[in-house]
N, C-alpha and C positions, 0 to 999 in steps of 0.2 A: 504494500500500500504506500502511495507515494503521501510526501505530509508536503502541503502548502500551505503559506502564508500568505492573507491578505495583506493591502496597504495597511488598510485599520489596526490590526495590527501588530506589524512592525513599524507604526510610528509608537504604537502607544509600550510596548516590548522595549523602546527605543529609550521614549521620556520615562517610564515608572521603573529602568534599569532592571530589568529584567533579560536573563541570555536565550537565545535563543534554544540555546543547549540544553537551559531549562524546561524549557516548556515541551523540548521532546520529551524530556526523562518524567515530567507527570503525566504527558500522554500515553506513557508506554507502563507506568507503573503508580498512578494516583486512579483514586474511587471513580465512575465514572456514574452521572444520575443525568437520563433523561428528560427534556425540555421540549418536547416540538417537534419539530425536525434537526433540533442540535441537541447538544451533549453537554454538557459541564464536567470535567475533571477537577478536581479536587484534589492536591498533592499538599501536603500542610496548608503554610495559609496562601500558596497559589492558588489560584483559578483560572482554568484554561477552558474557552467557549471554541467550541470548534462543533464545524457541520460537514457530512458524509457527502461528495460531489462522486456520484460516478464509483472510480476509484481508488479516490484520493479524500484524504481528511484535511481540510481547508478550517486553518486555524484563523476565528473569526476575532477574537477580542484575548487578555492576557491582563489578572491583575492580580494585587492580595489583599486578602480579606482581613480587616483588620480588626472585625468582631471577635477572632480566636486569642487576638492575646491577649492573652487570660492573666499575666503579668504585668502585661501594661495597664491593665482596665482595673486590676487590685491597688496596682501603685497610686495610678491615679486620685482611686476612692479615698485612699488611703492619706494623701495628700489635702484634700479635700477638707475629711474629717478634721485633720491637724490643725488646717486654717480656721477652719469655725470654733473650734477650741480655742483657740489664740484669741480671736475675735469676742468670744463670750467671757474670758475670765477679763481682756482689759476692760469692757462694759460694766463689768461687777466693780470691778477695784480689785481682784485680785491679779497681779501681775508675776510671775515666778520664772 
């Protein structure tokens, strides 16, 4: 099976710094959940949108999902919390 690339893309593979190298290796070995007449692979927080042409897999779109980090999005919270602590004890008068 031949793998193509659309314009779309490899501009967008281009700007979000993503390899092209990449996007074979989740085609070839990330979860694959059907949409339509495309595909969604799923390779951590890649996601690779690709549709069946014939027979060739013509890779439509390339991005990452940034709902999984599950690191970031604790950190986050977690930073959050801290500020509004900060912010309620100098309200009180207790400052430490």
């Amino acid at each position: 099976m031949n793998l193509t690339f659309s314009a779309h893309a490899l501009d967008r593979c281009l700007e979000r710094g993503i390899s092209l190298q990449l996007v074979a290796d989740a085609l070839f070995s990330g979860r694959l959940e059907r949409y339509g007449d495309r595909y969604v692979v799923r390779h951590g927080r890649l996601r690779v949108v690709a549709e069946r042409q014939d027979d060739a897999c013509v890779v439509v779109t390339a991005y990452r999902d940034a709902e999984t980090n599950k690191k970031r999005a604790v950190r986050q919270r977690r930073q959050q919390v801290r500020k509004f602590q900060r912010a309620s004890r100098k309200e009180s008068g207790i400052w430490w």
